[in-house]
C-alpha positions in Angstrom: 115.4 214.9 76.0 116.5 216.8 72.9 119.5 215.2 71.0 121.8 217.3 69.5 125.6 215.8 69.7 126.5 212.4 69.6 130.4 211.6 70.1 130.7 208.2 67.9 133.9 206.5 68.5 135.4 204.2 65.7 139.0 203.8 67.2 140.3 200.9 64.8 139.3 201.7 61.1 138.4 205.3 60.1 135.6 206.3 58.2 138.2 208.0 55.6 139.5 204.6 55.1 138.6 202.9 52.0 136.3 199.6 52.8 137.6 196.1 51.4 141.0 196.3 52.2 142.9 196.2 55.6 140.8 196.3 58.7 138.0 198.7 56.7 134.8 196.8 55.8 131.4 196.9 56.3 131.4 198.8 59.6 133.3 201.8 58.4 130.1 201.9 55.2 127.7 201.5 58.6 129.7 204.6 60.3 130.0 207.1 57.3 126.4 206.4 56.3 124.5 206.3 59.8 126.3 209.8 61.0 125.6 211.4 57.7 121.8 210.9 57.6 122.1 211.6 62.3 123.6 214.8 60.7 120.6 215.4 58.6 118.1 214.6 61.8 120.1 217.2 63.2 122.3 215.6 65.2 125.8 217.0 65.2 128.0 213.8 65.1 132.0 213.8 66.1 133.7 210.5 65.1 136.4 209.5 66.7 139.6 207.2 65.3 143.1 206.5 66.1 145.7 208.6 63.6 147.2 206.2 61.3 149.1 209.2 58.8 151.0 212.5 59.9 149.1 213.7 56.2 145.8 213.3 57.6 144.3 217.0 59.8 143.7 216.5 63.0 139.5 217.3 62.4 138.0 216.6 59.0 134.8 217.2 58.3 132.7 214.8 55.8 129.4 216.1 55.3 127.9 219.2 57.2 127.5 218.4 61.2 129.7 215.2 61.1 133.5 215.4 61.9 136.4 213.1 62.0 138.5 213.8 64.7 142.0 212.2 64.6 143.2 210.7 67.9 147.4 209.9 68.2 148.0 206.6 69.9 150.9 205.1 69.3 153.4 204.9 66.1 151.0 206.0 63.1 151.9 203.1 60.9 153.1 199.8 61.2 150.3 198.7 64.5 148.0 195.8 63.6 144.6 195.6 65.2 145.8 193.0 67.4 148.4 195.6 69.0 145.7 198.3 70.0 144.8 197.1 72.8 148.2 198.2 74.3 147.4 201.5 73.2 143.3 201.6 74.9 145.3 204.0 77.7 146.2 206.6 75.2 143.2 206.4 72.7 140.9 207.3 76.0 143.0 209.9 77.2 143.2 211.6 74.0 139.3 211.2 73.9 138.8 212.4 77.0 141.1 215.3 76.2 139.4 216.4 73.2 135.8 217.1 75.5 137.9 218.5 77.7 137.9 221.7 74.6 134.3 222.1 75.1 131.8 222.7 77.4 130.3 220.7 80.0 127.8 218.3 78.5 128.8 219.1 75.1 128.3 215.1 74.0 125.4 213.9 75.6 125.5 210.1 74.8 128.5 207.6 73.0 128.3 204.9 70.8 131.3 202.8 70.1 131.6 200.4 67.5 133.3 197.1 67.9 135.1 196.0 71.3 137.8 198.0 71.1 136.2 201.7 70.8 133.6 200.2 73.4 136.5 199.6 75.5 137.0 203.9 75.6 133.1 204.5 75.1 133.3 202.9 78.6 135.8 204.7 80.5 134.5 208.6 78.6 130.7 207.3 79.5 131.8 207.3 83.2 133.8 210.6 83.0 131.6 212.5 81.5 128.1 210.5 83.5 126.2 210.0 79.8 124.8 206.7 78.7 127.3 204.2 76.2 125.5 202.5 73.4 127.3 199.8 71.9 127.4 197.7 68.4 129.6 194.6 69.2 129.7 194.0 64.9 131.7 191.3 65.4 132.0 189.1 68.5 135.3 186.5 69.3 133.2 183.6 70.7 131.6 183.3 67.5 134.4 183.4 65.2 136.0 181.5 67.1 133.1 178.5 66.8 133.5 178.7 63.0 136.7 179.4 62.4 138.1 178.3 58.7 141.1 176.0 58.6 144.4 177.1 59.4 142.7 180.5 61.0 144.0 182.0 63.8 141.5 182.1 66.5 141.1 185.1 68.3 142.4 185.3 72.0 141.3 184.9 75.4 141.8 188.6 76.3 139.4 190.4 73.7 136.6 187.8 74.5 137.1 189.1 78.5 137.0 192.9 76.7 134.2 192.5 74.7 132.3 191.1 78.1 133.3 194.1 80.0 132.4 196.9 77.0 128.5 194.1 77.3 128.4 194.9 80.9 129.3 198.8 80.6 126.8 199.4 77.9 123.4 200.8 78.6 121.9 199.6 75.4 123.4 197.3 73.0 122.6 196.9 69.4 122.3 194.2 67.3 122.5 193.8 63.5 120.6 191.1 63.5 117.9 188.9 65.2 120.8 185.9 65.3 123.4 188.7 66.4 120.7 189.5 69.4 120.7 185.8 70.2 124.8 185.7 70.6 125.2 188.8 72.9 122.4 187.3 75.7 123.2 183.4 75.2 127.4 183.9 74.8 127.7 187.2 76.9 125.1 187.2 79.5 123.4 190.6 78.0 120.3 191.5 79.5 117.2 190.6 76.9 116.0 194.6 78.0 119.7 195.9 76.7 119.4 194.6 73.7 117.5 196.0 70.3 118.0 194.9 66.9 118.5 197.3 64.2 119.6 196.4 60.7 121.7 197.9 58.5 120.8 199.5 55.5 122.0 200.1 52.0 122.0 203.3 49.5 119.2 202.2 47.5 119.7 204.9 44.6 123.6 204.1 44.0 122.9 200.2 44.4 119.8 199.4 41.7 119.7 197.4 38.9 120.7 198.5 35.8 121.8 197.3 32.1 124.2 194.3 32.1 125.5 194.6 28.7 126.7 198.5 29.5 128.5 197.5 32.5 130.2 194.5 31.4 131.4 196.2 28.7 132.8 198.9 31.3 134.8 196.4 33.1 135.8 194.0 29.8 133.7 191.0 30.7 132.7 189.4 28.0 129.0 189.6 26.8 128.0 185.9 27.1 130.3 185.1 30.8 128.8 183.4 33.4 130.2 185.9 36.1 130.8 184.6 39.5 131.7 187.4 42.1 133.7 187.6 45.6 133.7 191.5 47.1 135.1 192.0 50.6 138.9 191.8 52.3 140.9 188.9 51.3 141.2 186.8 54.4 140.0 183.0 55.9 137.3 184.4 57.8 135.7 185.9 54.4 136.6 182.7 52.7 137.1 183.9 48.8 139.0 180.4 48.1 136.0 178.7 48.7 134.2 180.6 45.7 137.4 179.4 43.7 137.2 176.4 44.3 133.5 175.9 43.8 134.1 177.2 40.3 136.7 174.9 39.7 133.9 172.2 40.6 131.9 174.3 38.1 134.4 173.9 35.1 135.1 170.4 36.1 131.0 169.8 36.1 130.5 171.8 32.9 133.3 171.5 31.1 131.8 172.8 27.2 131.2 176.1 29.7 134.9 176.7 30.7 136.1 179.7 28.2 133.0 181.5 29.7 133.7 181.2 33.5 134.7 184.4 34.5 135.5 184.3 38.7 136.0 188.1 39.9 137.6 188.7 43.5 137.7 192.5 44.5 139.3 193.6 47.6 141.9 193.7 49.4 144.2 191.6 52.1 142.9 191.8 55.6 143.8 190.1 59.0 145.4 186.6 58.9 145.1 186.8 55.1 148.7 188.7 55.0 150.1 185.8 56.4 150.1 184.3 53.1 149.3 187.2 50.7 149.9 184.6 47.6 147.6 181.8 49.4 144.7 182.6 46.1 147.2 183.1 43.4 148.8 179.9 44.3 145.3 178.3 44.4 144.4 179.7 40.9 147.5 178.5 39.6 147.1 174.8 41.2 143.7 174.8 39.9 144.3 175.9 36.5 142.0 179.0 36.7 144.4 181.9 35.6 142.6 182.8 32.2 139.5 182.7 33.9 139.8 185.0 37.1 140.0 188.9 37.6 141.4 190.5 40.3 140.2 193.7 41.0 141.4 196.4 44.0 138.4 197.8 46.6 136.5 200.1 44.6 134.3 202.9 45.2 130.7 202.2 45.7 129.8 203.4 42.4 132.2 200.6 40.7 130.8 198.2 43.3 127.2 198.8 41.9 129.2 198.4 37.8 130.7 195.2 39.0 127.0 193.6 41.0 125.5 194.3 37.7 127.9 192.5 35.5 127.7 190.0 37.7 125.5 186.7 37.3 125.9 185.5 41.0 127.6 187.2 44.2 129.2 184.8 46.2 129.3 185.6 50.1 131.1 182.2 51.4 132.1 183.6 55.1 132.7 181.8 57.6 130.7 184.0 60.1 128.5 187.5 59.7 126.9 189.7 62.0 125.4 190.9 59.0 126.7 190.8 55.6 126.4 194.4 53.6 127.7 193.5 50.4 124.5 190.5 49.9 122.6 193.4 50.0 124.0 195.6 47.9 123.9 192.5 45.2 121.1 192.1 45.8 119.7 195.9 45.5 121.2 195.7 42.2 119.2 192.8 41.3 121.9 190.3 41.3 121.3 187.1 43.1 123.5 186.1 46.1 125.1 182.7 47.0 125.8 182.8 50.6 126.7 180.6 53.7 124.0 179.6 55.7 125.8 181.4 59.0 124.8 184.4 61.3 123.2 187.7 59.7 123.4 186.1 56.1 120.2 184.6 56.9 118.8 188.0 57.0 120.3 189.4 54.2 119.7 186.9 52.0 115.7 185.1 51.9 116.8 182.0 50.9 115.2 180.6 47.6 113.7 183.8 47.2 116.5 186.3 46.9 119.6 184.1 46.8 120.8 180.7 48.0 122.0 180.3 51.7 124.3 176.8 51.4 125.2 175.2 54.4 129.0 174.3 55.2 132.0 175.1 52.3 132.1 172.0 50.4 133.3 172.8 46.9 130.5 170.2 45.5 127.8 171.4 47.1 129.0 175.3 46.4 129.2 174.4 42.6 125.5 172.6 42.7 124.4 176.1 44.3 126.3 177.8 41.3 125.3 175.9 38.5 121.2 175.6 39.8 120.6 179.8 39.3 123.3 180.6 36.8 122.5 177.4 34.2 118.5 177.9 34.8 117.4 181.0 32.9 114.1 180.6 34.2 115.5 180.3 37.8 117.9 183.3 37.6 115.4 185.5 36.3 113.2 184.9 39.6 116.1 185.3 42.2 117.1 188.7 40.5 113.2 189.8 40.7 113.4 188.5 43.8 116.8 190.0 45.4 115.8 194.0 44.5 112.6 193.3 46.5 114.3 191.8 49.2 116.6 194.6 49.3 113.9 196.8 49.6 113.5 196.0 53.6 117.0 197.6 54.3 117.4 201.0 53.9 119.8 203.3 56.0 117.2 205.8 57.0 115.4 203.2 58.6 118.9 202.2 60.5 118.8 205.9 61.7 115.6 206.0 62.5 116.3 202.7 65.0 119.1 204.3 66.2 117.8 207.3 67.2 115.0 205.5 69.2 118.0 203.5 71.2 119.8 206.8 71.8 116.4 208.2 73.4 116.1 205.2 75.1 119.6 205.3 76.7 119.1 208.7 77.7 116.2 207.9 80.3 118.4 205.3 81.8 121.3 206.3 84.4 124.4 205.3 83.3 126.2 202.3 84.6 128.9 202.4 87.1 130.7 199.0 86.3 132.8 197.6 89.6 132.4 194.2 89.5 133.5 192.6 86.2 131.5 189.2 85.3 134.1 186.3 84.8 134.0 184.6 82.0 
């Protein structure tokens, strides 16, 4: 069957939003980047998201064939993720009312991202009789296994959602092998259902380049040993862990202190605003003020200035379904330290590209630290090493993937979901 208009529903982050702060990550980078390059297959792509400004137009369109349509559910500011659910009735009407405007058939197939938009992929795929593809992203019974300490583990309720948006789906996809592994053995998925397709990375914007140039763009000095945190500021993405680990550092290496530079960009996210001065206070306990940076989410151009400047990128989280920013370090050539959880041990080959550590002890963080960035030898082979590993993920291979799941989907009938599976 010919392809040519996908409605792709992202209901809790928009792709306008700026990833690294607030609920915008990794999967709005995924959205923005896999509906540009459907675009260029030519496949017309409308992206759907819930209104969070009276500013914003009700349709904006990004690149040619892809458009952000604006969906009014509930107050437009002040409504955490946690709320939406209360507001699932409203973001599927005014789903279902925007294809209403067109022709019959006009979207022949949905894919949802994350429970919540697969929540109102499920009740449009059975309105309109076309086939839901789902990407999960995240999933509650496994952040809930790993949670850090003091988190607040997510409830009951959105693991019985994401159950229902498993059984609803026609074809689930997985960023990951591991990712696959969760969605049959925690949600029952049929093995058939299920195809794993990676995300990619912009390999011309993310490449290695001169150190010296873009340390000098961001006022590092030339001779720091540059230890790096990108992503939103929460427990789950564990940023004091890196802190503390180059405390450990200092404490290990103490001639080296004046040149530790530690370098957190992003902004506060889920539980982290419920102590928005938890890492300054660390810092300050630790004594770390002159050597820490603070940066705000950046574009992905200063993303790829800051990987370059950087000797290590630290990925400490406590749970991945992927992990884009170890690949994006790692396209730039920079080595990546990363827990030894869920899609990291994808993203990052483990003595080859990077350093996968297993659990969050500051010790064993700082021995992980000090091996690459105090071994010349050793540093010079994982940055070798981390471009070609980059080299496996590239978005237009994600496309391609998805496109073979979407023709998939499309020679399947869809599924009329009556009787729920308890949980």
């Amino acid at each position: 069957m010919n392809l040519n208009q996908v409605a792709l529903l992202s209901v809790h982050t928009s792709p306008l939003d700026q990833p690294g702060v607030g609920d915008a990550g990794g999967l709005n980078v995924y959205v923005v980047e896999t509906a540009k390059r459907l675009a260029q297959q030519g496949i017309a792509v409308d992206i759907f998201t819930r209104r969070t400004s009276g500013a914003v137009k009700n349709e904006t369109i990004i690149f040619d064939g892809v458009k952000v349509k604006q969906i009014t559910a509930g107050p437009f500011e002040g409504l955490t993720k946690q709320s939406l659910p209360s507001q699932l009735c409203a973001l599927s009407a005014g789903v279902l009312r925007e294809e209403a405007t067109q022709k019959e058939g006009h979207y022949q197939l949905i894919h949802s991202h994350y429970w919540l938009s697969g929540q109102v992929g499920w009740v449009a795929s059975e309105r309109w009789n076309v086939p839901l593809v789902h990407s999960m992203h995240t999933m509650a019974k496994v952040k809930n296994s790993t949670l850090a300490a003091g988190d607040t583990p997510e409830p009951t309720e959105r693991e019985i959602g994401e159950q229902q948006v498993v059984d609803a789906a026609n074809q689930l996809i997985a960023n990951t092998e591991a990712e696959a592994q969760d969605l049959i053995n925690l949600y029952h998925a049929d093995k058939d259902h299920v195809t794993v397709v990676n995300p990619g990375v912009d390999l011309d914007v993310f490449s290695p380049g001169d150190q010296v140039s873009a340390r000098k763009e961001l006022g590092i000095p030339q001779d720091a040993i540059v230890f790096t945190f990108v992503g939103r500021v929460q427990p789950l993405k564990a940023p004091d862990v890196l802190i503390k680990a180059a405390h450990q550092f200092i404490l290990d290496n103490p001639s080296l202190r004046n040149r530790v530079r530690v370098v957190i960009c992003g902004g506060l996210s889920g539980t982290g605003f419920d102590k928005p001065q938890a890492l300054v206070s660390l810092v300050n306990e630790l004594q770390l003020s002159e050597n820490m940076m603070f940066l705000p989410p950046s574009s992905r151009e200063k993303l790829a200035t800051l990987y370059k400047a950087s000797t290590l990128v630290a990925v400490p989280s406590y749970s991945e379904s992927f992990g884009l920013v170890a690949v994006e370090a790692q396209a730039c050539g920079t080595p990546v330290i990363a827990t030894n959880v869920g899609g990291l041990r994808t993203t990052v080959a483990d003595n080859k590209s990077g350093i996968l550590v297993n659990g969050h002890d500051a010790r064993t963080w700082s021995q992980a630290l000090a091996h690459v960035s105090l071994n010349d030898t050793e540093l010079a082979r994982l940055k070798l090493g981390a471009r070609e590993h980059a080299l496996k993920f590239s978005w237009d291979k994600t496309v391609q993937g998805l496109i073979d799941v979407y023709q998939k989907a499309l020679i399947t009938k869809p599924k009329q979901v009556r009787n729920l599976r308890a949980i």
